[in-house]
C-alpha positions in Angstrom: 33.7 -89.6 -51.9 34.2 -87.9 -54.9 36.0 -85.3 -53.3 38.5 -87.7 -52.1 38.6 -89.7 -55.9 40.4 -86.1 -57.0 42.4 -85.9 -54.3 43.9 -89.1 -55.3 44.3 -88.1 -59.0 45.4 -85.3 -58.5 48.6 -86.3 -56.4 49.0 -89.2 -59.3 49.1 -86.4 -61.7 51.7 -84.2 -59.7 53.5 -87.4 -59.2 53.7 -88.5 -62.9 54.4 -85.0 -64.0 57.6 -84.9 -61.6 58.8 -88.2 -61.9 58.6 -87.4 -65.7 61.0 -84.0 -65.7 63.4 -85.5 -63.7 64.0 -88.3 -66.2 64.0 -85.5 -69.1 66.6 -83.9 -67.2 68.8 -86.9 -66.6 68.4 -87.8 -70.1 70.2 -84.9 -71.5 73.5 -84.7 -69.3 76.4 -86.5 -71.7 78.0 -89.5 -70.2 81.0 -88.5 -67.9 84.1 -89.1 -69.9 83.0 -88.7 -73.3 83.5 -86.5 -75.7 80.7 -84.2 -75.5 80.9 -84.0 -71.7 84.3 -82.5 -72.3 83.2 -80.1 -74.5 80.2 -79.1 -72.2 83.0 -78.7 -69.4 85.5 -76.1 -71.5 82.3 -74.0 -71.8 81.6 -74.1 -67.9 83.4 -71.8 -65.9 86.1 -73.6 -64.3 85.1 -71.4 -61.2 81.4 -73.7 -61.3 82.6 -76.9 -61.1 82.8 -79.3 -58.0 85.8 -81.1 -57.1 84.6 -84.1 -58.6 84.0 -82.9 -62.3 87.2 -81.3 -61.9 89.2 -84.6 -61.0 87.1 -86.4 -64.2 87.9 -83.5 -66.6 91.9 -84.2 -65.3 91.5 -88.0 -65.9 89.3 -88.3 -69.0 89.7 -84.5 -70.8 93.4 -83.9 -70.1 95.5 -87.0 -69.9 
């Protein structure tokens, strides 16, 4: 039983933990568009970015 008790907090923990980076992470990127998010796209290589953040930097960086 106790055993089994662990087992259970254990995956709680590992699920928490996860669940808690991955909202860290998304926390940090700048909105799409703004003015920071720009920035953070001149220092990228252009060579690194998808088709899609290259179409957003046209329509929200450039024009």
């Amino acid at each position: 039983m106790k055993s089994s008790v662990s087992k259970v907090v254990a995956k709680l923990t590992a699920l928490v933990s996860a669940s808690v980076l991955v909202l860290g992470l998304t926390a940090c990127a700048p909105e799409v568009g703004s003015e920071a998010w720009c920035k953070q796209m001149k220092e990228k290589p252009s060579g690194d970015w998808t088709a899609n953040e290259a179409a957003d930097y046209a329509k929200h960086c450039v024009f």
